[in-house]
N, C-alpha and C positions, 0 to 999 in steps of 0.2 A: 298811820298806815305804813305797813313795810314796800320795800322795794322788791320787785317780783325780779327777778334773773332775768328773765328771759321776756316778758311784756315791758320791762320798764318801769320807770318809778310810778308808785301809784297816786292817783290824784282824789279832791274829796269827791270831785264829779263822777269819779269812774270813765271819766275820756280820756284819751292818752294825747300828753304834747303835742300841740301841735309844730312843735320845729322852728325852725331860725324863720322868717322870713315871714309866719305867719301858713308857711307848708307842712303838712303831715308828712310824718315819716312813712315808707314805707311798710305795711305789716307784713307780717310771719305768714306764710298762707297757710299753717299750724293754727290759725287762730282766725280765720275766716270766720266768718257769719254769715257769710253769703255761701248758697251752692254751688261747688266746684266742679258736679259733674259735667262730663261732656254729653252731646248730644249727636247722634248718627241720623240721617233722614234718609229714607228708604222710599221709593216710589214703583209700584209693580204692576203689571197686567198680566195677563196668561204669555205673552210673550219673551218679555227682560224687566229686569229692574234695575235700577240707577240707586246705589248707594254712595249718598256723599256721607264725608267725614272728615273732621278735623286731624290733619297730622301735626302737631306740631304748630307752627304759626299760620296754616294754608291747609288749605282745604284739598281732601283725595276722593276725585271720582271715578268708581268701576262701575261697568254695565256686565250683568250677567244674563245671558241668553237663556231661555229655556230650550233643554238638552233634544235632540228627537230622541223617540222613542226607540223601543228594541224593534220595530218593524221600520224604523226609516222615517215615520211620518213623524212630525212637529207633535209634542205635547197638545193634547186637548184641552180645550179652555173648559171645557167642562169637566176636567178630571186631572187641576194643574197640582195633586200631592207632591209627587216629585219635585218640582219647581219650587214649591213652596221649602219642602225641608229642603234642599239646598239652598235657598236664598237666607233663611232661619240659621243655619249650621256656618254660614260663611260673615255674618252679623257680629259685631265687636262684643264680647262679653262685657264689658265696664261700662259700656256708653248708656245712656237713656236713648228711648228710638223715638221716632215722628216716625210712622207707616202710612204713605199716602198712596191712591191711585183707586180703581174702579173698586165697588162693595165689596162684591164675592172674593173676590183673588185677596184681595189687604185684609178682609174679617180671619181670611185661612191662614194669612202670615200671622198676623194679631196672634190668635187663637194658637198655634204653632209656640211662637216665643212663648207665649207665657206656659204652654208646658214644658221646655226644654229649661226655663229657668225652675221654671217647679220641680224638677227632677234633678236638677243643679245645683238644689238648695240657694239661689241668686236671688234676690229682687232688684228691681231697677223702674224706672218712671216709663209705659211705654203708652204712649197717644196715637191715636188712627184718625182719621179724617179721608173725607169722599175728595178724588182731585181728579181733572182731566190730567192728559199728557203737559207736560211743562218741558221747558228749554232747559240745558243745565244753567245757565246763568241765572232762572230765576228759581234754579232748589239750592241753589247755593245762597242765593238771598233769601232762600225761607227759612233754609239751616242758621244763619246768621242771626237773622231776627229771631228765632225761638230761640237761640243758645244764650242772645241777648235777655230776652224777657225770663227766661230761668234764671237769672243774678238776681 
């Protein structure tokens, strides 16, 4: 077998050295086999929603209020569009989502992204589930464990 450039020498198992000491080396993240996308978790009601996200090594959390209306009064929980394509428009293009929070309001965000990715020509992984309000300390440990269980 030849010596690949760039993977290393080839072996007859098709594993790569494992390194001095009985340690693997480092791989190429060019050659992953694991998925490397990231994941955004989103959590909404007719009021705000809390989008967390990975920056970097740490985690960013923004709350976005829903806006009042053109007469002054709070957004209608029974007619949260608005809310919804702003919350959808302000959403990381590259990430996979987690959409959690009450049915109605998260099926219209749901339903939302995947047509602004359809019109985007984009696909990406995006999951819903039913959730009460949560702390941010514990959407940032759900964001954590799903970004985990996706490797």
């Amino acid at each position: 077998m030849a010596d690949d450039p760039v993977r290393g020498p080839a072996h007859a198992s098709g594993t790569k050295d494992p390194g001095k000491n009985g340690h693997r080396p480092r791989e190429d993240p060019m050659f992953r086999t694991l998925p490397t996308a990231t994941r955004t978790l989103v959590w909404i009601d007719a009021r705000e929603a809390i989008v967390v996200s990975w920056l970097e090594d740490r985690a960013q959390v923004e709350r976005l209020a829903a806006s009042p209306s053109d007469s002054g009064e709070a957004t209608c929980p029974d007619d949260p569009t608005r809310f919804v394509d702003e919350v959808a428009e302000h959403l990381p293009l590259d990430d996979d989502l987690l959409i959690l929070g009450p049915s109605p309001i998260r099926d219209r965000l749901e339903l939302r992204v995947h047509e602004l990715d359809k019109h985007r020509r984009h696909r990406r992984a995006i999951a819903a589930s039913s959730s009460a309000p949560q702390a941010q300390r514990q959407l940032l440990a759900q964001l954590r464990h799903s970004q985990e269980a996706s490797r």
